[in-house]
PQR file with spaces between the fields and no chain letter, atoms N, CA, C, O and H, PARSE charges and radii, in Angstrom:
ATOM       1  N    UNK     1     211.687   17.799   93.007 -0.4000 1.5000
ATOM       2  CA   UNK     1     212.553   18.330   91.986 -0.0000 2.0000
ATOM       3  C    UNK     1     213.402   17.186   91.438  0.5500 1.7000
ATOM       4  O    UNK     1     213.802   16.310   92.204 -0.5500 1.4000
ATOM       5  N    UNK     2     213.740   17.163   89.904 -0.4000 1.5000
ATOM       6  CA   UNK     2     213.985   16.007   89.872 -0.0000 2.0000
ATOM       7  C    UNK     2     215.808   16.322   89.505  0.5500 1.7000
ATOM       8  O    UNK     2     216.399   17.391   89.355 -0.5500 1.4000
ATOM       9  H    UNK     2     213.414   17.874   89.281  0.4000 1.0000
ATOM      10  N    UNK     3     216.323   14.861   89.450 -0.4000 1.5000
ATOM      11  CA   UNK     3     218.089   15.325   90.126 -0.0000 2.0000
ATOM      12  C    UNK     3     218.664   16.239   88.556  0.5500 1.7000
ATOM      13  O    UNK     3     219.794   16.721   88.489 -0.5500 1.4000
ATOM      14  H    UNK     3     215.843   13.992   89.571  0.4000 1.0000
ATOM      15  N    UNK     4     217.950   16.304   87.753 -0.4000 1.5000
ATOM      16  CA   UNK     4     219.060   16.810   86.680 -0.0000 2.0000
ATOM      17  C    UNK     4     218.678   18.387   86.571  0.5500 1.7000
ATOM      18  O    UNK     4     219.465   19.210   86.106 -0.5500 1.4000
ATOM      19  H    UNK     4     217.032   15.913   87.807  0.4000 1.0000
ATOM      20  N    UNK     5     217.216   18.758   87.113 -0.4000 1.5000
ATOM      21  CA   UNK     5     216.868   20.208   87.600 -0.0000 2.0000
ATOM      22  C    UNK     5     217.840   21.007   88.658  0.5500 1.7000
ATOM      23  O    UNK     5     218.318   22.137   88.762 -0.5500 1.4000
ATOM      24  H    UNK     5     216.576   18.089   87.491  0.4000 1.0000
ATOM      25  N    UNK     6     217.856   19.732   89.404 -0.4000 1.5000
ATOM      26  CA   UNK     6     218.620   20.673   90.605 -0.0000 2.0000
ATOM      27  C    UNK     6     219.739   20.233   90.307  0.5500 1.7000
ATOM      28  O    UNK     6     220.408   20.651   91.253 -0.5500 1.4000
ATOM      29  H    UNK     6     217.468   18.814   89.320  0.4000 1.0000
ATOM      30  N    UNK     7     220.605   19.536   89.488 -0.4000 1.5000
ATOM      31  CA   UNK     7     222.175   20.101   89.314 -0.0000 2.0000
ATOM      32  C    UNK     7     221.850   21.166   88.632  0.5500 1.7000
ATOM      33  O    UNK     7     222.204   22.240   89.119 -0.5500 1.4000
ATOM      34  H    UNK     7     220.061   19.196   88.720  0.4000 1.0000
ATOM      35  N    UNK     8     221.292   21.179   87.672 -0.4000 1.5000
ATOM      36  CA   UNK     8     221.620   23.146   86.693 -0.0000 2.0000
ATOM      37  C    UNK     8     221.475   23.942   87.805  0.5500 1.7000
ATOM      38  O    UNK     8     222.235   24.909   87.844 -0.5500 1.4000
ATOM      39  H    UNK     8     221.004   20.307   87.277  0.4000 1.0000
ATOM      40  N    UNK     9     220.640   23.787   88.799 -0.4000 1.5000
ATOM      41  CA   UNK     9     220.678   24.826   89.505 -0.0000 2.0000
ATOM      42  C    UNK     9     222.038   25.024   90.216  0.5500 1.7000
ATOM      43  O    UNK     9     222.712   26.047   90.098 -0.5500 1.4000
ATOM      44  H    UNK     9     220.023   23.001   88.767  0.4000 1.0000
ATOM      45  N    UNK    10     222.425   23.806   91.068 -0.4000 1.5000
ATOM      46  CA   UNK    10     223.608   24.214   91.597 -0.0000 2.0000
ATOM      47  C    UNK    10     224.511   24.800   90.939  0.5500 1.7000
ATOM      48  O    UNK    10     224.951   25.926   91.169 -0.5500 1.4000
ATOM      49  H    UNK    10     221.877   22.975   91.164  0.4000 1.0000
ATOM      50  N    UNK    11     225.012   23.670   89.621 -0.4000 1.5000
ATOM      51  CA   UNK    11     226.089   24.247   88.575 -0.0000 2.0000
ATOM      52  C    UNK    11     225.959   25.907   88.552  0.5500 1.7000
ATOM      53  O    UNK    11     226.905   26.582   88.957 -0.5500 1.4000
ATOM      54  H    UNK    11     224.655   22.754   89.433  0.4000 1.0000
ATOM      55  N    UNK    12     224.746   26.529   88.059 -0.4000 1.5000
ATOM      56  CA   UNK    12     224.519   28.143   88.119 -0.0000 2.0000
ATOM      57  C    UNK    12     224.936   28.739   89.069  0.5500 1.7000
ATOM      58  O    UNK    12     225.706   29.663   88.806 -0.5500 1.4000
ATOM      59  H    UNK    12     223.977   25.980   87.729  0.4000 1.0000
ATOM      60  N    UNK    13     224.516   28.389   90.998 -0.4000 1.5000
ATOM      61  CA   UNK    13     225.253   28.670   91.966 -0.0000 2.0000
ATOM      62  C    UNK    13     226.384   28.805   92.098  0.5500 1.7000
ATOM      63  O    UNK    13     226.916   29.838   92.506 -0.5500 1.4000
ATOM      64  H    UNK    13     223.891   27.639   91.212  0.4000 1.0000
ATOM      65  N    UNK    14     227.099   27.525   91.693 -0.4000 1.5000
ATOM      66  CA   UNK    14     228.416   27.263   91.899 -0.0000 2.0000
ATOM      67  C    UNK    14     229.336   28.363   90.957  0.5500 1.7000
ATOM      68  O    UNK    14     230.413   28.856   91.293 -0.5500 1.4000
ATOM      69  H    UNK    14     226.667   26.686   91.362  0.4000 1.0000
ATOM      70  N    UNK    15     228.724   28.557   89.906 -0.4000 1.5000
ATOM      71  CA   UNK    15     229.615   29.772   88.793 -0.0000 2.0000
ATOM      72  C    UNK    15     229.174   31.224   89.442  0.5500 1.7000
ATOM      73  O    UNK    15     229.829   32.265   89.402 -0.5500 1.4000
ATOM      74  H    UNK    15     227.849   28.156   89.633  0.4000 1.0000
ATOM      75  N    UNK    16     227.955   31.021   90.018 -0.4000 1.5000
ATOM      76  CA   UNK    16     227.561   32.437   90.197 -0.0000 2.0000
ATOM      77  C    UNK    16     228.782   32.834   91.827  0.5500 1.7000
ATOM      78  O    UNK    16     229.479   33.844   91.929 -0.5500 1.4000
ATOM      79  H    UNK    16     227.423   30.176   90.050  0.4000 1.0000
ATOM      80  N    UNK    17     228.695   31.824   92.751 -0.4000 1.5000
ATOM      81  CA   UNK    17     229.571   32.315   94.093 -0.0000 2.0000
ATOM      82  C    UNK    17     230.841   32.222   93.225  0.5500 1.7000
ATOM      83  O    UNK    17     231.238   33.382   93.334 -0.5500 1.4000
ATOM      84  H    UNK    17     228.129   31.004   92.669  0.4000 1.0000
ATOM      85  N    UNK    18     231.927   31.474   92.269 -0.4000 1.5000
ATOM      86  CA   UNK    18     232.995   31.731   91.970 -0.0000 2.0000
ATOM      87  C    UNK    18     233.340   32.912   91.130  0.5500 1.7000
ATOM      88  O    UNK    18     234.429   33.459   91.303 -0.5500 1.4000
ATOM      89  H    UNK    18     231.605   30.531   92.180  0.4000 1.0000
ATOM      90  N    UNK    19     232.441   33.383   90.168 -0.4000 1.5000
ATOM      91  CA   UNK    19     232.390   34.772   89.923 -0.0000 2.0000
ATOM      92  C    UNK    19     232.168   35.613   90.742  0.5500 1.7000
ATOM      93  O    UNK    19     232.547   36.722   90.365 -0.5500 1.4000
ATOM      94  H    UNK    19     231.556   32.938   90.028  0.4000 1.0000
ATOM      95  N    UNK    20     231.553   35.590   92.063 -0.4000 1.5000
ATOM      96  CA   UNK    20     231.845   36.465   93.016 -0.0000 2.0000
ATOM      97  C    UNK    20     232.815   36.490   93.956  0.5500 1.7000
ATOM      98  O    UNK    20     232.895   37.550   94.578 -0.5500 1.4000
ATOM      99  H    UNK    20     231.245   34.689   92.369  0.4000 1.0000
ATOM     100  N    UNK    21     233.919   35.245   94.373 -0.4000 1.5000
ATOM     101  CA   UNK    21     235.191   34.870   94.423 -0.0000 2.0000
ATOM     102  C    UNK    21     236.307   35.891   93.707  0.5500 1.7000
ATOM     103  O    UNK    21     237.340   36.316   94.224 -0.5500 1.4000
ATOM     104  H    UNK    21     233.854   34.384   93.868  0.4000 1.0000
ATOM     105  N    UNK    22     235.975   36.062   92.843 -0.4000 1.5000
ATOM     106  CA   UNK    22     236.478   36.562   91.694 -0.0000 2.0000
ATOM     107  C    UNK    22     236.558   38.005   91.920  0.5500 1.7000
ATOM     108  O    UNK    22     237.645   38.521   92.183 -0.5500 1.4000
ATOM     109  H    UNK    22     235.136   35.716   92.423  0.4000 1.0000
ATOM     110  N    UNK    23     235.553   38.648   91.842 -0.4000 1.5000
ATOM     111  CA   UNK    23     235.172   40.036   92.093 -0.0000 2.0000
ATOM     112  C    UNK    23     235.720   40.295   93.713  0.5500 1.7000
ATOM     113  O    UNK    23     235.985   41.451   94.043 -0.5500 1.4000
ATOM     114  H    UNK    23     234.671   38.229   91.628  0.4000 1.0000
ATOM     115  N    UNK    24     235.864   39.271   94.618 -0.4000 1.5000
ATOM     116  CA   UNK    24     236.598   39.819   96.096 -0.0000 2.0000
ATOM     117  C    UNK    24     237.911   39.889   96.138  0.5500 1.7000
ATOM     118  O    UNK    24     238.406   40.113   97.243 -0.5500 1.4000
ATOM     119  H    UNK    24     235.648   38.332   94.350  0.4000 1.0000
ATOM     120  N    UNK    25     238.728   39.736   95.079 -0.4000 1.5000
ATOM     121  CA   UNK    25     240.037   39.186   95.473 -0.0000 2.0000
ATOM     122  C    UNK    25     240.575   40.191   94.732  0.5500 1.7000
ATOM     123  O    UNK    25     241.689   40.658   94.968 -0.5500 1.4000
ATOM     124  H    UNK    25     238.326   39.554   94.181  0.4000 1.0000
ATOM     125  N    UNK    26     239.656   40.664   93.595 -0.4000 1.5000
ATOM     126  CA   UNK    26     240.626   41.934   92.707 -0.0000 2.0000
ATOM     127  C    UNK    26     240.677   43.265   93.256  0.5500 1.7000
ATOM     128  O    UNK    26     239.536   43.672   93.473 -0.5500 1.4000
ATOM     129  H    UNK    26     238.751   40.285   93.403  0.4000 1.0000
ATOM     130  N    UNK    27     241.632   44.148   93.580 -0.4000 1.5000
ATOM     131  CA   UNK    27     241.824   45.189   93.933 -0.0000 2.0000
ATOM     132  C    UNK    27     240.828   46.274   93.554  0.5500 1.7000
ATOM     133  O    UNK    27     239.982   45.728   92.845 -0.5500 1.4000
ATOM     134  H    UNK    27     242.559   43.817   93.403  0.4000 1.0000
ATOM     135  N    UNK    28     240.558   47.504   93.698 -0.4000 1.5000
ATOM     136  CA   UNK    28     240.250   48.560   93.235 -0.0000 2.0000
ATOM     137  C    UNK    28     238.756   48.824   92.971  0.5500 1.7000
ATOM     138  O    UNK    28     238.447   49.847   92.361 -0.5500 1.4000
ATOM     139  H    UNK    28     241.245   47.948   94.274  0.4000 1.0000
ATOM     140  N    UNK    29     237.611   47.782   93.482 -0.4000 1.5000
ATOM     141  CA   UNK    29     236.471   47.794   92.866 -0.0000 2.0000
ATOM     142  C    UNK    29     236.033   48.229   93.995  0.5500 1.7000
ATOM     143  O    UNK    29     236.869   47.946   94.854 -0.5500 1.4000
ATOM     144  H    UNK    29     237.862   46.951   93.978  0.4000 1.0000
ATOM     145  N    UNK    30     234.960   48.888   94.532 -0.4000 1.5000
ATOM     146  CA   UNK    30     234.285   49.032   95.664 -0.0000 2.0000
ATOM     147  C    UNK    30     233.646   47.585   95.908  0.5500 1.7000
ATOM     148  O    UNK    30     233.033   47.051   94.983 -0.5500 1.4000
ATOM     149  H    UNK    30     234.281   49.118   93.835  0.4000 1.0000
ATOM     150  N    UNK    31     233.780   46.955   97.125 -0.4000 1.5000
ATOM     151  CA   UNK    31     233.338   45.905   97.238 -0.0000 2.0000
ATOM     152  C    UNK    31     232.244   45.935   98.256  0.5500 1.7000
ATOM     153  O    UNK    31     232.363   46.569   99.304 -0.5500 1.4000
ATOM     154  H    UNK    31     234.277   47.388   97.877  0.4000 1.0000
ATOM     155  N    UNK    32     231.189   45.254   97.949 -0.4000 1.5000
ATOM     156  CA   UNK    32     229.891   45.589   98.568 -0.0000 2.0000
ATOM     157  C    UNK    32     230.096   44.913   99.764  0.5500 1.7000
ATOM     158  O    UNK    32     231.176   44.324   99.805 -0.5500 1.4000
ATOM     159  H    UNK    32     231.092   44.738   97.098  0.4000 1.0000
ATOM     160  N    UNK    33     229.076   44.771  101.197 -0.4000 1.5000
ATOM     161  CA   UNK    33     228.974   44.417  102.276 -0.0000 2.0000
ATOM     162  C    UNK    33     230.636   44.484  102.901  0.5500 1.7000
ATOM     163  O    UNK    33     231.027   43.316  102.895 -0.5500 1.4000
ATOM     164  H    UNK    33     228.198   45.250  101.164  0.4000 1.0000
ATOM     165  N    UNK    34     231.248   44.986  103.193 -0.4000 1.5000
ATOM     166  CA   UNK    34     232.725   44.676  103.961 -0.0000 2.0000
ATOM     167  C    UNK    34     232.471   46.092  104.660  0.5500 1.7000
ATOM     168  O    UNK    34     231.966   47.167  104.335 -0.5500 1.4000
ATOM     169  H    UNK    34     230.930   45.934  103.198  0.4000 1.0000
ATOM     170  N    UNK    35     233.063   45.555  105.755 -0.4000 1.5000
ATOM     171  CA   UNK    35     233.360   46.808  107.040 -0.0000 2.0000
ATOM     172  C    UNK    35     234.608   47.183  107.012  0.5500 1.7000
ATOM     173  O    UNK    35     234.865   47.966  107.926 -0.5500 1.4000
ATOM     174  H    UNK    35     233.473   44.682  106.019  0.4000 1.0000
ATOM     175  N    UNK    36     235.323   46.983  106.456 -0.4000 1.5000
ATOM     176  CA   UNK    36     236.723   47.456  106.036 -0.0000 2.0000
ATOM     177  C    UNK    36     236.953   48.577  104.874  0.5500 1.7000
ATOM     178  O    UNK    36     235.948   48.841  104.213 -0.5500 1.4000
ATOM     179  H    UNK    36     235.114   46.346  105.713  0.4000 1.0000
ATOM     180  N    UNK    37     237.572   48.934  104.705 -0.4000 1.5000
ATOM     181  CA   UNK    37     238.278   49.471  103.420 -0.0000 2.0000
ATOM     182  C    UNK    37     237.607   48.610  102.024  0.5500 1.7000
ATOM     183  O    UNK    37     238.082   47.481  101.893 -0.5500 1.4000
ATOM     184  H    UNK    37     238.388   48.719  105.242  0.4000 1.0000
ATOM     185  N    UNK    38     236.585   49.010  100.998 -0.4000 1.5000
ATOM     186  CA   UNK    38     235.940   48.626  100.723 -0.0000 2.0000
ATOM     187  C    UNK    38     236.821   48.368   99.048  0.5500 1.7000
ATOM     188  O    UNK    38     236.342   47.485   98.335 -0.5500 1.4000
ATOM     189  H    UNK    38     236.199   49.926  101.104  0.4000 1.0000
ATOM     190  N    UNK    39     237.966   49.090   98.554 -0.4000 1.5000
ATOM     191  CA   UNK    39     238.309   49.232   97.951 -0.0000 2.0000
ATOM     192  C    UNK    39     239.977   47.845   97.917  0.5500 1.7000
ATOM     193  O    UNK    39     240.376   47.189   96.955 -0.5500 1.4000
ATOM     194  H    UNK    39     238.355   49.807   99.133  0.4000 1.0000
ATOM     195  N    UNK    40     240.337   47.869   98.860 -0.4000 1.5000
ATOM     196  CA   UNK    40     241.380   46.602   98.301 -0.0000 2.0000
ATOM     197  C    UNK    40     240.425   45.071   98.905  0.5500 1.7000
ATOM     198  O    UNK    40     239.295   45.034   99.392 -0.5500 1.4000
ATOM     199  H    UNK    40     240.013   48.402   99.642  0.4000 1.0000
ATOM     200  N    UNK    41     241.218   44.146   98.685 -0.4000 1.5000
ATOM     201  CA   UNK    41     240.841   42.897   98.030 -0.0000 2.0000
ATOM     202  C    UNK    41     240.419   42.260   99.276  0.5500 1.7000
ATOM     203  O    UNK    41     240.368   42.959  100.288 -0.5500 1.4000
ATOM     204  H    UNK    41     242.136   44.177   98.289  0.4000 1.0000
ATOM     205  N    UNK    42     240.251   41.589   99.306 -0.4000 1.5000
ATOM     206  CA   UNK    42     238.706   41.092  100.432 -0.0000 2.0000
ATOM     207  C    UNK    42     239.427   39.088  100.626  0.5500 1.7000
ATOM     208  O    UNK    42     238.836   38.214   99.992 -0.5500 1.4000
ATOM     209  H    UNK    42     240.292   41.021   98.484  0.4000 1.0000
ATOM     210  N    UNK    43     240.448   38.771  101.376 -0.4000 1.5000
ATOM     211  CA   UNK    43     241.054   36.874  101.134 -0.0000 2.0000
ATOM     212  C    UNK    43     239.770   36.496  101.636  0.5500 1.7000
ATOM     213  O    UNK    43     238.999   35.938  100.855 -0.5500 1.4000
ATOM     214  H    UNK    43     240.928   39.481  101.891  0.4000 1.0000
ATOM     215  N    UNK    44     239.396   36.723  102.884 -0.4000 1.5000
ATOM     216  CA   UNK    44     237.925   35.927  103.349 -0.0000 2.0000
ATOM     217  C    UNK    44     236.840   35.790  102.824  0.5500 1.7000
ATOM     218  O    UNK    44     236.183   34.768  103.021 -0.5500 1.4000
ATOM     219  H    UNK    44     240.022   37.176  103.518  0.4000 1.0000
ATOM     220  N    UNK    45     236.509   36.551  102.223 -0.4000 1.5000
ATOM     221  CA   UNK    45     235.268   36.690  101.372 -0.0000 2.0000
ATOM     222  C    UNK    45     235.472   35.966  100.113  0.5500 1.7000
ATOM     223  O    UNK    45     234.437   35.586   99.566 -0.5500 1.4000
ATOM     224  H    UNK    45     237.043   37.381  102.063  0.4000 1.0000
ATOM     225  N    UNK    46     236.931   35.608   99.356 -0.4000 1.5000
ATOM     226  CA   UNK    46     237.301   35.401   98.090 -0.0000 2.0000
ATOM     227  C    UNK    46     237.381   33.803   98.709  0.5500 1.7000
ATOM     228  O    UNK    46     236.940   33.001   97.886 -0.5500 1.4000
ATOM     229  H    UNK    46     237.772   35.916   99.800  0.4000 1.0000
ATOM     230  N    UNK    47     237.622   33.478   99.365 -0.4000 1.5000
ATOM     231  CA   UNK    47     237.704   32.149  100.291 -0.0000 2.0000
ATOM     232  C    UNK    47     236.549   31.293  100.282  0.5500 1.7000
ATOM     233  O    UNK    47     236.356   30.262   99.637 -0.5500 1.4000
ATOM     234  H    UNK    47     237.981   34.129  100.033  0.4000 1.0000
ATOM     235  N    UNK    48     235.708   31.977  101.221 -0.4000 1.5000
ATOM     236  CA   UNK    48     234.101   31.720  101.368 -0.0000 2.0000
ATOM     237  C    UNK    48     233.362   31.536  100.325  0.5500 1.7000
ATOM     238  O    UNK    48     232.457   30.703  100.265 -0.5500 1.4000
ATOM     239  H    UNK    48     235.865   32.815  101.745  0.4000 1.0000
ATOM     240  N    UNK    49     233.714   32.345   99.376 -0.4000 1.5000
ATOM     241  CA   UNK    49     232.504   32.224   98.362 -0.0000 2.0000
ATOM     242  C    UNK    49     233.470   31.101   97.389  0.5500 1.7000
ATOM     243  O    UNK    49     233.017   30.015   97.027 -0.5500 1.4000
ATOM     244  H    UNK    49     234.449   33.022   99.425  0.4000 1.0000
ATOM     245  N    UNK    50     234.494   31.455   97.141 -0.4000 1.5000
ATOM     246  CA   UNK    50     235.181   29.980   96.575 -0.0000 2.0000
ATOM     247  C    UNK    50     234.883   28.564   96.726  0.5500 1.7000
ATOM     248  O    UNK    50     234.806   27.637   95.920 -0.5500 1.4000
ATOM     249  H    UNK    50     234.862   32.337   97.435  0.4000 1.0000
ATOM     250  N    UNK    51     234.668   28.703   98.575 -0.4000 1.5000
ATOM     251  CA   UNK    51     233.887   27.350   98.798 -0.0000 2.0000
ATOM     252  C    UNK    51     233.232   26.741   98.727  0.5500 1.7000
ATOM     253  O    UNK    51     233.285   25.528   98.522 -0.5500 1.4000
ATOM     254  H    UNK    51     234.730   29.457   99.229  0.4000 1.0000
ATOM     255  N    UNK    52     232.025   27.722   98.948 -0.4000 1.5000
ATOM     256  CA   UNK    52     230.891   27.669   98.444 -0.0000 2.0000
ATOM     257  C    UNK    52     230.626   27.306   97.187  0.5500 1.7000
ATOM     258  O    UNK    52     230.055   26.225   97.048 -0.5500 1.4000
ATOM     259  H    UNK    52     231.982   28.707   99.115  0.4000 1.0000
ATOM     260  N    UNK    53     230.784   27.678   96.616 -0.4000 1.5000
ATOM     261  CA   UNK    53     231.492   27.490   94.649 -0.0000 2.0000
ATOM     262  C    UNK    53     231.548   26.082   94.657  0.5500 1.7000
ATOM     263  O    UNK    53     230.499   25.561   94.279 -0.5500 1.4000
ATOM     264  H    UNK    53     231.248   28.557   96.729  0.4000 1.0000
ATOM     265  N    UNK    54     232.538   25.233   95.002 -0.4000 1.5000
ATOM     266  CA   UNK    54     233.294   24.170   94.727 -0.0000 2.0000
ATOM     267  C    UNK    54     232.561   22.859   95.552  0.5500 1.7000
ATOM     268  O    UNK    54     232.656   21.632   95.515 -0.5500 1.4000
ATOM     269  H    UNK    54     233.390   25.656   95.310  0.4000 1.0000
ATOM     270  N    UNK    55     231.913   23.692   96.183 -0.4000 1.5000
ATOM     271  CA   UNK    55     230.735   22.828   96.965 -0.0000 2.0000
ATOM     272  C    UNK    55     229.297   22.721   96.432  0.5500 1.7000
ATOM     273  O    UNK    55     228.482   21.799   96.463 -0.5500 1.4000
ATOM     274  H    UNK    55     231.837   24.688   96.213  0.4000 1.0000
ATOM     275  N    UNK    56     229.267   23.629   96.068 -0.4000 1.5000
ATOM     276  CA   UNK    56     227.879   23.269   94.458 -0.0000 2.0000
ATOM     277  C    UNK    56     227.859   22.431   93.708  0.5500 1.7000
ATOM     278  O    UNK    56     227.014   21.540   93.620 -0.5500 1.4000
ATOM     279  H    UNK    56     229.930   24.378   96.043  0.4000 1.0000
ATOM     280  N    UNK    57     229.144   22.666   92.816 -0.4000 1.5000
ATOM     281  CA   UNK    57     229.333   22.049   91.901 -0.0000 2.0000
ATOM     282  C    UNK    57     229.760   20.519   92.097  0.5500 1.7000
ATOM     283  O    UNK    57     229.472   19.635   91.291 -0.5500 1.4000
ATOM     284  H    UNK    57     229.831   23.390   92.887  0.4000 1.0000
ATOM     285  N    UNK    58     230.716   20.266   93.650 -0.4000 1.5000
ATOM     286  CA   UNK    58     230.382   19.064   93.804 -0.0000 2.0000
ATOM     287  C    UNK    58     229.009   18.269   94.145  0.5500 1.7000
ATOM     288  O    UNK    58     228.821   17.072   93.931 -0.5500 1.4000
ATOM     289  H    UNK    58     230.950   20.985   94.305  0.4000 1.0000
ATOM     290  N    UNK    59     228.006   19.266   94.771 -0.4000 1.5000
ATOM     291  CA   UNK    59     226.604   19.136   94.626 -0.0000 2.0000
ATOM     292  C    UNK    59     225.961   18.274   93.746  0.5500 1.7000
ATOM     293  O    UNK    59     225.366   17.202   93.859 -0.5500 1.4000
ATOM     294  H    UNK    59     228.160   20.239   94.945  0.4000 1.0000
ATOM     295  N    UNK    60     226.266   19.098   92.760 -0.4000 1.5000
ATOM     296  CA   UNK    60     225.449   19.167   91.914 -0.0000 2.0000
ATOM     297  C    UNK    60     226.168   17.810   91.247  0.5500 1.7000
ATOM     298  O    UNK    60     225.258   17.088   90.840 -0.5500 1.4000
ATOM     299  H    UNK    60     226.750   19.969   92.669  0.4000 1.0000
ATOM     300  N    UNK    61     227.090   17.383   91.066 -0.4000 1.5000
ATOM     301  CA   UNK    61     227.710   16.122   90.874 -0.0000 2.0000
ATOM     302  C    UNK    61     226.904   14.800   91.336  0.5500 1.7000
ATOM     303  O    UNK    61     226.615   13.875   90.577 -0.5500 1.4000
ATOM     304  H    UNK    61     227.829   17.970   91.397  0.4000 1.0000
ATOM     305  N    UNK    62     226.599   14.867   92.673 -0.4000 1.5000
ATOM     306  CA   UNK    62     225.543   14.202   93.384 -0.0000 2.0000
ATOM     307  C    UNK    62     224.921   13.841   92.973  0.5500 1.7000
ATOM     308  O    UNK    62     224.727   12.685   92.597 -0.5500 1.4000
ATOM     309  H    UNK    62     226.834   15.618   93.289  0.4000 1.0000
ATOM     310  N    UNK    63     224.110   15.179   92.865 -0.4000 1.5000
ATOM     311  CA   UNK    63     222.523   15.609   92.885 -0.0000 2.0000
ATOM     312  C    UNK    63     222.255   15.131   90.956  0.5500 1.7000
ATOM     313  O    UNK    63     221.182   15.292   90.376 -0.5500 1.4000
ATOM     314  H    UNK    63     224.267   16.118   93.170  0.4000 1.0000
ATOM     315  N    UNK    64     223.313   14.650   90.416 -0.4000 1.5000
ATOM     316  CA   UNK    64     222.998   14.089   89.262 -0.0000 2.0000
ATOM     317  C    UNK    64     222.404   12.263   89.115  0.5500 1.7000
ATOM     318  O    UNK    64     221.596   11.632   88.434 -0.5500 1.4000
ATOM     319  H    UNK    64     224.185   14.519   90.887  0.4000 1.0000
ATOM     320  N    UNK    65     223.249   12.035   90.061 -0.4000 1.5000
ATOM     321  CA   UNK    65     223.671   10.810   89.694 -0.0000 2.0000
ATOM     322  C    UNK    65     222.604   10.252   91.124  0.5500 1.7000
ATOM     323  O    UNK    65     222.889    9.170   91.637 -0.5500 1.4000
ATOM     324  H    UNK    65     223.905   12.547   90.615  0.4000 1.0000
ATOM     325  N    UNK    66     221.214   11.198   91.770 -0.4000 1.5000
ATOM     326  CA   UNK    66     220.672   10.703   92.783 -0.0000 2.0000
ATOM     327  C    UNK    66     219.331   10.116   91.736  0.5500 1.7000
ATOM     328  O    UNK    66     218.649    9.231   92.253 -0.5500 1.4000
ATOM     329  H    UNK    66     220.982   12.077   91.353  0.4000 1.0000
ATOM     330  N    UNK    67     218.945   10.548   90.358 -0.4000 1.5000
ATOM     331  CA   UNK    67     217.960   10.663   89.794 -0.0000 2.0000
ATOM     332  C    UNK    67     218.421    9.413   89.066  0.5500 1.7000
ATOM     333  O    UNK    67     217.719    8.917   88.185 -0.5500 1.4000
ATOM     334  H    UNK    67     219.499   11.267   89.938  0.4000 1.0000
């Protein structure tokens, strides 16, 4: 794969886990997979996937400049 394929990909990752960051932290939505109270806001999950996020995109920063 060559490096400027797989940054778009990450970059896409990286927006796709921070939009789901996004969706854990706001109140009132039914939030999928949680064993808790599915309805208020989710810090761990909004955390995790944040990281994840910010770790793509530094990825993909990389993964540019490996090609």
């Amino acid at each position: 794969m060559r490096g400027s394929t797989l940054s778009t990909i990450l970059v896409v990752v990286g927006i796709l886990c921070i939009a789901i960051a996004i969706y854990y932290i706001i109140p009132g939505f039914p939030h999928l997979f949680t064993f808790s109270d599915p309805n208020k806001s989710h810090t761990t999950h909004f955390i995790a996937f944040l990281a994840a996020g910010i770790l793509a995109l530094i990825a993909s920063r990389f993964a540019r400049n490996a090609a």
